[in-house]
N, CA, C and O atoms as a printed pandas DataFrame, in Angstrom:
     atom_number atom_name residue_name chain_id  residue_number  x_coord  y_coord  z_coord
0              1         N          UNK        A               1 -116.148   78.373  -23.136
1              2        CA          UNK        A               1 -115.419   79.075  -22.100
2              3         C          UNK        A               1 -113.987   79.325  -22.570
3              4         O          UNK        A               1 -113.190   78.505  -23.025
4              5         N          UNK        A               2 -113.846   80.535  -22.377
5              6        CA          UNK        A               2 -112.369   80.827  -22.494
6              7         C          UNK        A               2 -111.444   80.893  -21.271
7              8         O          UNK        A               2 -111.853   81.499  -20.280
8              9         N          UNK        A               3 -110.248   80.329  -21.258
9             10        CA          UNK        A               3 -109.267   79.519  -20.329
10            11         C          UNK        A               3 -108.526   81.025  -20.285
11            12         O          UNK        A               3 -108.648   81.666  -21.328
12            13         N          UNK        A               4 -107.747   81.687  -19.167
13            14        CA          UNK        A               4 -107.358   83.217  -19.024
14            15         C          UNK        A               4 -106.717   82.972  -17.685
15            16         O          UNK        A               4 -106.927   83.731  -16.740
16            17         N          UNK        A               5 -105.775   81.700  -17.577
17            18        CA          UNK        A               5 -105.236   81.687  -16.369
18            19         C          UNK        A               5 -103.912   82.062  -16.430
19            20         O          UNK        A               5 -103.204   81.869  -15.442
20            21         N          UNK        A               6 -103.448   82.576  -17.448
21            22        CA          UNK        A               6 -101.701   83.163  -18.030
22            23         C          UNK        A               6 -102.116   85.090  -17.457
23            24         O          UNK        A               6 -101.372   85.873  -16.866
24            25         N          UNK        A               7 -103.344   85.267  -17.871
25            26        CA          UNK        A               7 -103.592   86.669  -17.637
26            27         C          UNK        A               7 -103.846   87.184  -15.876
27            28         O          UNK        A               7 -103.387   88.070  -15.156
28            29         N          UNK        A               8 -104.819   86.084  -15.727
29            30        CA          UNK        A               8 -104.823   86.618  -14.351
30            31         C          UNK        A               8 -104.010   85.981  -13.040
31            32         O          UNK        A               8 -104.405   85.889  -11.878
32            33         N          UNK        A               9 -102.953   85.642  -13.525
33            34        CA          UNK        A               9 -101.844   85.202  -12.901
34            35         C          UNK        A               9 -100.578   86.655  -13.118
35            36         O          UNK        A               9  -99.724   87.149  -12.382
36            37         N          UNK        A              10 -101.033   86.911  -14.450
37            38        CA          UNK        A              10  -99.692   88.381  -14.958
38            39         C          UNK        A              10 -100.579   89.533  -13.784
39            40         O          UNK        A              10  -99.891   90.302  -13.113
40            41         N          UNK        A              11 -101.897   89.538  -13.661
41            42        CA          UNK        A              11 -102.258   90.401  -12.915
42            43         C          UNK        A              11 -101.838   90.772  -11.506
43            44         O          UNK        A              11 -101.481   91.769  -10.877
44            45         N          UNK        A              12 -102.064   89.434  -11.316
45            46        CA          UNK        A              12 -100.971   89.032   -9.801
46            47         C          UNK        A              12  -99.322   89.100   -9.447
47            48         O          UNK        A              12  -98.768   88.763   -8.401
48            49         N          UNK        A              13  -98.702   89.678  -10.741
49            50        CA          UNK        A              13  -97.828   89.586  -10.634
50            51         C          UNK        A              13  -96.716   88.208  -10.711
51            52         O          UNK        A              13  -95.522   88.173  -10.414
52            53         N          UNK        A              14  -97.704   87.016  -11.276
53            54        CA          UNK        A              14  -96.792   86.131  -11.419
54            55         C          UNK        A              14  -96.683   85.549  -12.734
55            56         O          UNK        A              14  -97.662   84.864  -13.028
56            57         N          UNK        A              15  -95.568   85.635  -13.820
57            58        CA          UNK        A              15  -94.826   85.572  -14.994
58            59         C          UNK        A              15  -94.451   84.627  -14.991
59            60         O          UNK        A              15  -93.635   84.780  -15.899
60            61         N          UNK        A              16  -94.335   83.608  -14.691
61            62        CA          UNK        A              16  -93.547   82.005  -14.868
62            63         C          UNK        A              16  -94.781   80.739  -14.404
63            64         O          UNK        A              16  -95.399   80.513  -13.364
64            65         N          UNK        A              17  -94.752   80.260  -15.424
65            66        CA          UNK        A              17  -95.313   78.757  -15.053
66            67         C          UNK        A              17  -94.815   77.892  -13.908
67            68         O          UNK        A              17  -95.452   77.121  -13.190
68            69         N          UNK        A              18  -93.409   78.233  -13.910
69            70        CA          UNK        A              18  -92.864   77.043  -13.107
70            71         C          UNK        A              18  -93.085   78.290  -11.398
71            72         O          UNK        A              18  -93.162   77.755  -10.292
72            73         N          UNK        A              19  -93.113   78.949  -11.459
73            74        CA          UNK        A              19  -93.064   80.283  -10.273
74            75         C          UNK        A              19  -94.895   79.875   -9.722
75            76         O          UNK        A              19  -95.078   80.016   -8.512
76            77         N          UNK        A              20  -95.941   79.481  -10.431
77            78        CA          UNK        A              20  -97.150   79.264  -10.170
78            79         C          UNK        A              20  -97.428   77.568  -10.197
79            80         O          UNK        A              20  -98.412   76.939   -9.807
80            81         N          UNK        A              21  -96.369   77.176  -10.712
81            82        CA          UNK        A              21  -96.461   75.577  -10.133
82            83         C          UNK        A              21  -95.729   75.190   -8.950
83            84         O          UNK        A              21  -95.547   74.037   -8.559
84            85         N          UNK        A              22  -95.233   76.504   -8.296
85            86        CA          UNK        A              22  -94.320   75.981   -7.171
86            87         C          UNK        A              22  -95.188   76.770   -6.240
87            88         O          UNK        A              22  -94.434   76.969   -5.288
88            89         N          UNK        A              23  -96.002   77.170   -6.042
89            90        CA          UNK        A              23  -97.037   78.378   -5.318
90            91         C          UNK        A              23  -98.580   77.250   -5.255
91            92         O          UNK        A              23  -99.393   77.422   -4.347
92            93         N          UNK        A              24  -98.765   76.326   -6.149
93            94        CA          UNK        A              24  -99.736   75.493   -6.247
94            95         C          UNK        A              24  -99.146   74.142   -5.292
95            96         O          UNK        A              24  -99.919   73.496   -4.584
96            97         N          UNK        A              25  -98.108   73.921   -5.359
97            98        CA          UNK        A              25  -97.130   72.885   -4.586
98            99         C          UNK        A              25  -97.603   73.019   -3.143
99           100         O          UNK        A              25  -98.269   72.373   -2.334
100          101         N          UNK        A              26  -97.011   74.042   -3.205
101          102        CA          UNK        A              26  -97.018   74.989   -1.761
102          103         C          UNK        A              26  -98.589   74.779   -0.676
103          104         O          UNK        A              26  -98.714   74.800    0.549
104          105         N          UNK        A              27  -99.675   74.568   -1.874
105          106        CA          UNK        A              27 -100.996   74.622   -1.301
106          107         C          UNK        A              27 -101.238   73.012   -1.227
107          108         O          UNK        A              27 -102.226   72.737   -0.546
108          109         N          UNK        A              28 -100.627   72.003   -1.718
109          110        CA          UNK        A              28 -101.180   70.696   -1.851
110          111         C          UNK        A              28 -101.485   70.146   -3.502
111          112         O          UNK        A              28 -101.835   68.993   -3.755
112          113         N          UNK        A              29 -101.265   71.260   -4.580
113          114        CA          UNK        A              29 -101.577   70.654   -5.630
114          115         C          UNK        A              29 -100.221   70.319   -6.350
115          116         O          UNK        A              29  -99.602   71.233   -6.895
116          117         N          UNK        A              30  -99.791   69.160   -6.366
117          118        CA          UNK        A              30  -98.933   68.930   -7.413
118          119         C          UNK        A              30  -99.202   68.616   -8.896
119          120         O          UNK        A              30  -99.970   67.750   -9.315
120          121         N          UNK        A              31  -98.543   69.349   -9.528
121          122        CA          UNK        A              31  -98.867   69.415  -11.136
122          123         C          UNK        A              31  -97.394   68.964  -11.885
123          124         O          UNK        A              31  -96.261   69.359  -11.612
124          125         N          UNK        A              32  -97.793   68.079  -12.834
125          126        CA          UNK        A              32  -96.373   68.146  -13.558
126          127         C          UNK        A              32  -96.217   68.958  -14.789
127          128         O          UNK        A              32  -97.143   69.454  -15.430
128          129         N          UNK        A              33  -94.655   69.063  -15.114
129          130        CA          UNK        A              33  -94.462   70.080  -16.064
130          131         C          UNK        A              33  -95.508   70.422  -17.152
131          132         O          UNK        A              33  -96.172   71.431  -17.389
132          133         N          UNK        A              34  -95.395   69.109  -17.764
133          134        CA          UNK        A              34  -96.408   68.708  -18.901
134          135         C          UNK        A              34  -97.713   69.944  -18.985
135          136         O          UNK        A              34  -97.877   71.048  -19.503
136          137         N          UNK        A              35  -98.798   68.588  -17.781
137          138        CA          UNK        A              35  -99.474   69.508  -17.475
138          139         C          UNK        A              35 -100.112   71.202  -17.022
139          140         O          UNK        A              35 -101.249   71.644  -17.186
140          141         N          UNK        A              36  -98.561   72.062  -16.248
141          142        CA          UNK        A              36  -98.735   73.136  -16.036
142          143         C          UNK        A              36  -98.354   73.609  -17.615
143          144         O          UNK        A              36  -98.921   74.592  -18.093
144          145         N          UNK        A              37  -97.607   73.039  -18.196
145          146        CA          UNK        A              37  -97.307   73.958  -19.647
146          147         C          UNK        A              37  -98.687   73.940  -20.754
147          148         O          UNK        A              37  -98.838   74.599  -21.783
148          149         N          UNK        A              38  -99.699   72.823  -20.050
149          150        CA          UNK        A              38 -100.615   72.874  -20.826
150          151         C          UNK        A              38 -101.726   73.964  -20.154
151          152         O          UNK        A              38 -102.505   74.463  -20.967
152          153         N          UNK        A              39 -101.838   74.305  -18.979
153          154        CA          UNK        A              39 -102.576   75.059  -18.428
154          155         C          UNK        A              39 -101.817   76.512  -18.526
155          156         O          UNK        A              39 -102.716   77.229  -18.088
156          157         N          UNK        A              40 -101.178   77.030  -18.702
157          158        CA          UNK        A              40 -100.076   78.028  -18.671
158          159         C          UNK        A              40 -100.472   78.453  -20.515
159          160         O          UNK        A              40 -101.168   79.394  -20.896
160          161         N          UNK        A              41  -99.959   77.697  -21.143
161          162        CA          UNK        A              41 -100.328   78.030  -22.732
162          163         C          UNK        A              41 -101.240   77.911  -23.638
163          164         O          UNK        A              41 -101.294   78.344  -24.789
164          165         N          UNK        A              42 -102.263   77.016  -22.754
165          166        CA          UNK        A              42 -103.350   76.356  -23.838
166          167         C          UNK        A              42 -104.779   76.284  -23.189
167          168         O          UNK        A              42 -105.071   76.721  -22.076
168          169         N          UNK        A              43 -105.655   75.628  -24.116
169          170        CA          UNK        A              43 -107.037   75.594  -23.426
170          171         C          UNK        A              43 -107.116   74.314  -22.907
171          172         O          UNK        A              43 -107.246   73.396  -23.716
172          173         N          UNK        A              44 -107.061   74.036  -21.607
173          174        CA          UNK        A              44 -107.102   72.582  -21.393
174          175         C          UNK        A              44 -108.669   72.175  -21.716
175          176         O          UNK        A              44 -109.587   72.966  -21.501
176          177         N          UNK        A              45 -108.882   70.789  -22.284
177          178        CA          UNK        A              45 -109.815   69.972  -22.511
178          179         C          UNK        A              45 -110.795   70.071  -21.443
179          180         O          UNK        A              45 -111.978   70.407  -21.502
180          181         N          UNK        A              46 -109.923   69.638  -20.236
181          182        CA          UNK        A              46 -111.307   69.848  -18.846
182          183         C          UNK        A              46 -109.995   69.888  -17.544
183          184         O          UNK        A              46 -108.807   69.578  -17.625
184          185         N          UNK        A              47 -110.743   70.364  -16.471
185          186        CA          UNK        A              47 -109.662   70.629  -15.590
186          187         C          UNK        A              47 -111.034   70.196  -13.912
187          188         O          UNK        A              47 -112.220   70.498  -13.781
188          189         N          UNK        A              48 -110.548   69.800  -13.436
189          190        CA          UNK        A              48 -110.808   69.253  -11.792
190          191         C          UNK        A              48 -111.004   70.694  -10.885
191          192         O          UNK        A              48 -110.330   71.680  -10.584
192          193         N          UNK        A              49 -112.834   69.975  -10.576
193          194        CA          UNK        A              49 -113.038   71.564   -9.714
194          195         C          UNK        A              49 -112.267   71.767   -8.681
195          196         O          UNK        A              49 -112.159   72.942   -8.332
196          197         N          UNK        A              50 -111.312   70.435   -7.681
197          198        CA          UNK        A              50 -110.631   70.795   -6.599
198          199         C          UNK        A              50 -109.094   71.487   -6.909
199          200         O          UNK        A              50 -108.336   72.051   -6.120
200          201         N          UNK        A              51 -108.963   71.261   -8.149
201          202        CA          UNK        A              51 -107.987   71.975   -8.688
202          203         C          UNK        A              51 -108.143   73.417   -8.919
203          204         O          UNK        A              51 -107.396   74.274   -8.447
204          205         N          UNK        A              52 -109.360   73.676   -9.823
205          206        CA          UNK        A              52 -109.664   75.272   -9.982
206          207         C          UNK        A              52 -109.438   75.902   -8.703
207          208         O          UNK        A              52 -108.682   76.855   -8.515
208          209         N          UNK        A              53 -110.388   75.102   -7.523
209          210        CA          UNK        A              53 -110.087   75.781   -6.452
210          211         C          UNK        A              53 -108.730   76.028   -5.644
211          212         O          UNK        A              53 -108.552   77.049   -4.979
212          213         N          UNK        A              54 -107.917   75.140   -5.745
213          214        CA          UNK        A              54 -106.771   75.754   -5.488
214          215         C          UNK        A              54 -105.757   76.897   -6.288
215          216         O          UNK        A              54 -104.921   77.663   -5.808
216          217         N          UNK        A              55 -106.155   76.700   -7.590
217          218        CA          UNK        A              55 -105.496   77.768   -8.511
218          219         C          UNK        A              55 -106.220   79.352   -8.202
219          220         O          UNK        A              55 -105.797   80.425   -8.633
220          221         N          UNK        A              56 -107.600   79.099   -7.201
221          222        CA          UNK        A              56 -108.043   80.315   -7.330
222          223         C          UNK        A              56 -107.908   80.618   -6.257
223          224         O          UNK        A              56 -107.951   81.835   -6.077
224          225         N          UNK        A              57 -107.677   79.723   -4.988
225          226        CA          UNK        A              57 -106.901   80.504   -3.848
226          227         C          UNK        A              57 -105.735   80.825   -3.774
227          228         O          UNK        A              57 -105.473   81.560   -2.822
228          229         N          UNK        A              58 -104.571   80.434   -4.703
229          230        CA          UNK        A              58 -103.490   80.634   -5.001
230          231         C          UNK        A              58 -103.213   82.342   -5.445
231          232         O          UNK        A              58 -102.486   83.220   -4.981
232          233         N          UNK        A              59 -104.155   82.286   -6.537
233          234        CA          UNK        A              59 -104.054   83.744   -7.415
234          235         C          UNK        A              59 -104.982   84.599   -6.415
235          236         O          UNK        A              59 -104.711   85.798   -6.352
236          237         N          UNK        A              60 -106.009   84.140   -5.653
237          238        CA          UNK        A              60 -106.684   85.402   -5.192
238          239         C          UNK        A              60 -108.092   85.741   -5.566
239          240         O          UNK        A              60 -108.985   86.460   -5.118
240          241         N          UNK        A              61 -107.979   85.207   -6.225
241          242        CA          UNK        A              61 -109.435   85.448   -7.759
242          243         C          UNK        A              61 -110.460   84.797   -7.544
243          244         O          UNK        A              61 -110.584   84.055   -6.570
244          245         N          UNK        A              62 -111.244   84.960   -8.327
245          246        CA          UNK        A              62 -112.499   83.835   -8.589
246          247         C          UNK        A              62 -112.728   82.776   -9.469
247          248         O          UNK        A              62 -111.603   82.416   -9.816
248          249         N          UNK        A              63 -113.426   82.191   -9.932
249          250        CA          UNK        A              63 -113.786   81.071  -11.172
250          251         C          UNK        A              63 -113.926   82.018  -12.338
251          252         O          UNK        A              63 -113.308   81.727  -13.362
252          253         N          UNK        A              64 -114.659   83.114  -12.315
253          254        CA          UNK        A              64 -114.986   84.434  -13.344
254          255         C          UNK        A              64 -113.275   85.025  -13.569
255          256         O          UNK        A              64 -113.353   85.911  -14.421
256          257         N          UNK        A              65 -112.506   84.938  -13.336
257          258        CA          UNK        A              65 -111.641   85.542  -13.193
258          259         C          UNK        A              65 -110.611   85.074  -14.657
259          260         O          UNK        A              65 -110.122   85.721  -15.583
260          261         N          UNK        A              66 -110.612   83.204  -14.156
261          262        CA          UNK        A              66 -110.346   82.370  -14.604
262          263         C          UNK        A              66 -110.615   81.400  -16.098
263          264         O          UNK        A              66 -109.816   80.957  -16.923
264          265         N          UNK        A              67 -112.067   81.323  -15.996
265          266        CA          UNK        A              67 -113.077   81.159  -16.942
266          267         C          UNK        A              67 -113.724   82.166  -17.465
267          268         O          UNK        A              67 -113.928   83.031  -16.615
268          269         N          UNK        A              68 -114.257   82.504  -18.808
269          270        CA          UNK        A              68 -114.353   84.120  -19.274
270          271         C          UNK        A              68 -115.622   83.308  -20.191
271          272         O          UNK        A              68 -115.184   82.905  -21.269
272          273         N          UNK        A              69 -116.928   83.033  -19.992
273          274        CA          UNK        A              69 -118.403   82.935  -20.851
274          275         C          UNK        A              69 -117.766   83.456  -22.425
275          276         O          UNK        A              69 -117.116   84.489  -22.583
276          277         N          UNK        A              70 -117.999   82.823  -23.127
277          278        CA          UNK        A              70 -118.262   82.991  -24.975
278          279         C          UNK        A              70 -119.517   82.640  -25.079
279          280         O          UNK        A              70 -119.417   81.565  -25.672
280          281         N          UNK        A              71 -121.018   82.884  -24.841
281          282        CA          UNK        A              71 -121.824   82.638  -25.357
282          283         C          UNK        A              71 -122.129   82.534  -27.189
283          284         O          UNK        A              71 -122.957   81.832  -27.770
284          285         N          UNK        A              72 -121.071   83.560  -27.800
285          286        CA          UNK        A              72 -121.293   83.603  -28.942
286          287         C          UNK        A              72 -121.254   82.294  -29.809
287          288         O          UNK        A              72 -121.874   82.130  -30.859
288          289         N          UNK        A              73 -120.309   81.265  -29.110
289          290        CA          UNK        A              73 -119.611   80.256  -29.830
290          291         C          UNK        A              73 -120.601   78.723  -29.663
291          292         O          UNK        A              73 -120.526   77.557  -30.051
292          293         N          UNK        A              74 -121.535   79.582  -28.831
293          294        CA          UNK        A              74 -122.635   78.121  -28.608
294          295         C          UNK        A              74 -123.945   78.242  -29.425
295          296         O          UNK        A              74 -124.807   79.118  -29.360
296          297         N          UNK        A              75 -123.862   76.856  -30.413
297          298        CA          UNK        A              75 -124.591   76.939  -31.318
298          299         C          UNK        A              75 -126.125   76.511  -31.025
299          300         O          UNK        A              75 -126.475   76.337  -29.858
300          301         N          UNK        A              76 -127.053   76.340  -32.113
301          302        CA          UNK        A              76 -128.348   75.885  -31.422
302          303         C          UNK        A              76 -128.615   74.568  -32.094
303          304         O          UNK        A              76 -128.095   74.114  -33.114
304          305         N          UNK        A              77 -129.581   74.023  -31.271
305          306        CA          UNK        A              77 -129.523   72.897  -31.925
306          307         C          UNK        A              77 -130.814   72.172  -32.829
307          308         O          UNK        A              77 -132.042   72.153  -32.743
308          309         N          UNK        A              78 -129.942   71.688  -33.591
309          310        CA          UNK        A              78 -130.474   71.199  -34.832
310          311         C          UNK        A              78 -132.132   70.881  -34.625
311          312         O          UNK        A              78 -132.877   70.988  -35.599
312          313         N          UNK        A              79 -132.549   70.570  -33.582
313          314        CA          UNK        A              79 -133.967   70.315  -33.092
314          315         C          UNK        A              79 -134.647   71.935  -33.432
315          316         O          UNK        A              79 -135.481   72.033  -34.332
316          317         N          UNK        A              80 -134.319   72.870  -32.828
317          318        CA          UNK        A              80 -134.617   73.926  -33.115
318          319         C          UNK        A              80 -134.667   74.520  -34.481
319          320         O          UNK        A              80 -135.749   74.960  -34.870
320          321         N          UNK        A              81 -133.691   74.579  -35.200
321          322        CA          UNK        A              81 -133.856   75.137  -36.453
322          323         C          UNK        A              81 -135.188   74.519  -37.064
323          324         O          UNK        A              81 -136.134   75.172  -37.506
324          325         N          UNK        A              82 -135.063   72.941  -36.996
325          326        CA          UNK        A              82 -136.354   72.254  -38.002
326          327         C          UNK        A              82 -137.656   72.603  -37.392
327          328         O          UNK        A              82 -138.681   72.755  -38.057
328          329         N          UNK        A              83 -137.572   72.750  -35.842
329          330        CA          UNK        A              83 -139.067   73.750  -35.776
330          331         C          UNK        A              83 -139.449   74.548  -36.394
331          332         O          UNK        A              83 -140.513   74.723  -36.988
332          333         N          UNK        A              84 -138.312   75.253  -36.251
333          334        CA          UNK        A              84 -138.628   77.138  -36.428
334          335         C          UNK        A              84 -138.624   76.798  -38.419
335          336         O          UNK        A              84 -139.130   77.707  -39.077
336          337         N          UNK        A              85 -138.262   75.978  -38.951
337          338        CA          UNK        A              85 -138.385   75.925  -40.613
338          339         C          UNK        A              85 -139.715   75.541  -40.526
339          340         O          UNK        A              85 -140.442   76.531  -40.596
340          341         N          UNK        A              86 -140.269   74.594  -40.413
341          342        CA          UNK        A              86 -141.406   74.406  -40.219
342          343         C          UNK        A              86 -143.231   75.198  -40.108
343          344         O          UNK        A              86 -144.305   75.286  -40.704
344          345         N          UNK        A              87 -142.336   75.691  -38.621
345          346        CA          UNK        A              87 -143.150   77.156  -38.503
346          347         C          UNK        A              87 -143.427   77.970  -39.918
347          348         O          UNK        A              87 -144.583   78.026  -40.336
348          349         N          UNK        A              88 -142.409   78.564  -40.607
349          350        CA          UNK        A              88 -142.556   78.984  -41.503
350          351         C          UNK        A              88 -142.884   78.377  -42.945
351          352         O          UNK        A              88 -142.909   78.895  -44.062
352          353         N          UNK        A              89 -143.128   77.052  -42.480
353          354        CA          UNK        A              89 -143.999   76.457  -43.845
354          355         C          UNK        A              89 -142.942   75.427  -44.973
355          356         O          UNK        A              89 -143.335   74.906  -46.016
356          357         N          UNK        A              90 -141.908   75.367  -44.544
357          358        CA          UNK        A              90 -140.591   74.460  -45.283
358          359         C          UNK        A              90 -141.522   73.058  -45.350
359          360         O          UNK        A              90 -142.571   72.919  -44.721
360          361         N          UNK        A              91 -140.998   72.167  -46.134
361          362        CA          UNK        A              91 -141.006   70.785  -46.410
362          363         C          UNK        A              91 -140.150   70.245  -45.819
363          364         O          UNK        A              91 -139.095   70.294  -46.452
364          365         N          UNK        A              92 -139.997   69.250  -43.999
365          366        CA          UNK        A              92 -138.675   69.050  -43.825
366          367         C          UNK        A              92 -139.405   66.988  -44.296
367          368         O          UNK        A              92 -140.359   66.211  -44.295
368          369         N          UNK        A              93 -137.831   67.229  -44.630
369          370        CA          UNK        A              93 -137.712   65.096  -45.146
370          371         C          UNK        A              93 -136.810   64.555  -44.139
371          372         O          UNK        A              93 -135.607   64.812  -44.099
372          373         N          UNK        A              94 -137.649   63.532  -43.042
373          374        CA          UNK        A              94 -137.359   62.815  -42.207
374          375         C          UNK        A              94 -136.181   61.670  -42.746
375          376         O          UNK        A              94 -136.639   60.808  -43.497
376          377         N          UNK        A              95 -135.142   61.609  -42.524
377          378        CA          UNK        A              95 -134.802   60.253  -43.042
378          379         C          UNK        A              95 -133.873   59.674  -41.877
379          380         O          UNK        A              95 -133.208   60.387  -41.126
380          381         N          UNK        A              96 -133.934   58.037  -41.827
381          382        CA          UNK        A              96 -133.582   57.061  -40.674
382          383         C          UNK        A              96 -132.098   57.039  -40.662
383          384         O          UNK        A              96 -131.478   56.403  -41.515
384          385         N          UNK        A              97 -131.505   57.717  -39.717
385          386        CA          UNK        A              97 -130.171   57.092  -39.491
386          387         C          UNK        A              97 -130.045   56.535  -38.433
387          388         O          UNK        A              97 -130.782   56.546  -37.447
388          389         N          UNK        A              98 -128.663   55.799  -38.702
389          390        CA          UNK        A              98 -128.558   54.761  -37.246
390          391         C          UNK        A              98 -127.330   56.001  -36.187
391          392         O          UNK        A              98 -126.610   56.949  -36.500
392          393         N          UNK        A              99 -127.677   55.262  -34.840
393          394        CA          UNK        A              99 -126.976   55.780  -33.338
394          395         C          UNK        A              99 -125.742   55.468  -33.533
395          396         O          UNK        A              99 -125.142   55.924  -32.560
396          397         N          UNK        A             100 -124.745   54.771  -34.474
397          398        CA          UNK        A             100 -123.674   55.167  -34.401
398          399         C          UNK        A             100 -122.995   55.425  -35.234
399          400         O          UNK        A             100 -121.825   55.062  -35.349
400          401         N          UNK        A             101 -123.778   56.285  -36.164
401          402        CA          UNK        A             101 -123.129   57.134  -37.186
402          403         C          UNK        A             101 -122.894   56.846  -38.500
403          404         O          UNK        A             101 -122.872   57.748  -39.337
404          405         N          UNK        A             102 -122.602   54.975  -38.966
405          406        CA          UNK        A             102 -122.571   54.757  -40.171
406          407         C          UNK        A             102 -124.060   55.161  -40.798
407          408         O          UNK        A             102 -125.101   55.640  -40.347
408          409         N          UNK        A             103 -123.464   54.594  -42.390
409          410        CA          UNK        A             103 -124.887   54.684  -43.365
410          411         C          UNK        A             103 -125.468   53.401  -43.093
411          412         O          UNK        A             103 -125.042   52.364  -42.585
412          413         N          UNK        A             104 -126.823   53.856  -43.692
413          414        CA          UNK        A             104 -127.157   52.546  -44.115
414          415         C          UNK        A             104 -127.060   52.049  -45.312
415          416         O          UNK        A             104 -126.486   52.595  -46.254
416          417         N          UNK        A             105 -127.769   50.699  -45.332
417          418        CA          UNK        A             105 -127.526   49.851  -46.966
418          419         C          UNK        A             105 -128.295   50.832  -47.911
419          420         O          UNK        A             105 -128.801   51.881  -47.511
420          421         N          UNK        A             106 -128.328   50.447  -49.037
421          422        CA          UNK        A             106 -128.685   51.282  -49.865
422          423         C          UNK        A             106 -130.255   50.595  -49.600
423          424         O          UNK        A             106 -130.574   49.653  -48.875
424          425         N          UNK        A             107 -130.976   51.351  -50.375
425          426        CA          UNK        A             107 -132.455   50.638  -50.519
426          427         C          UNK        A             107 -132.738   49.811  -51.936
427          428         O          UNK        A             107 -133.819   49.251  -52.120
C-alpha cells in the first residue's frame, strides 16, 4: 500500500502538517510532532484504524483516497513457485531447516 496522505490533504487545500494536526486536534485525535512529521513525509509502518478514521473525516475522503493498492509489489510465495517447477518436471531438493533461522551442524 502506498501512504498519499500529503496529496490528498494538498487536494483539500491543506499545505501544512502542523495546519492538519491542529484540524485532527480539533476532532479528538492528538498527534505529536514526531509522529505527524512521520505521517506527513513518510510511509508509516502501521497506523490505527480509529485514527484513519478520523484523518478521513477530517479531509473528507475515503480509506481509497488515503491508501493507494500496489498489487505489483506483492510477491508469490515460495510454496507456489516449487509447485509450479515441479509441474514442469524440475528436480526440487528438500532440505531441513530449523524455525528460527540459524544453520544447522554440519553433517
Amino acid at each position: 500500500m502506498k501512504w498519499n496522505l500529503r496529496l490528498a490533504a494538498a487536494q483539500r487545500g491543506i499545505w501544512k502538517a502542523s495546519e492538519l494536526q491542529r484540524m485532527l486536534a480539533e476532532r479528538g485525535l492528538s498527534i505529536s510532532a514526531g509522529k505527524m512529521s512521520g505521517l506527513w513525509s513518510g510511509q508509516p509502518a502501521s497506523i490505527k484504524l480509529d485514527d484513519l478514521d478520523v484523518i478521513c473525516a477530517v479531509l473528507g475522503c475515503g480509506v481509497a483516497d488515503v491508501l493507494i493498492p500496489e498489487p505489483d509489489k506483492v510477491t508469490r510465495p515460495v510454496v507456489e513457485q516449487a509447485t509450479q517447477q515441479a509441474a514442469v518436471g524440475a528436480t526440487i531438493v528438500v532440505a531441513p531447516r530449523r524455525r528460527d533461522g540459524r544453520s544447522l551442524p554440519p553433517a
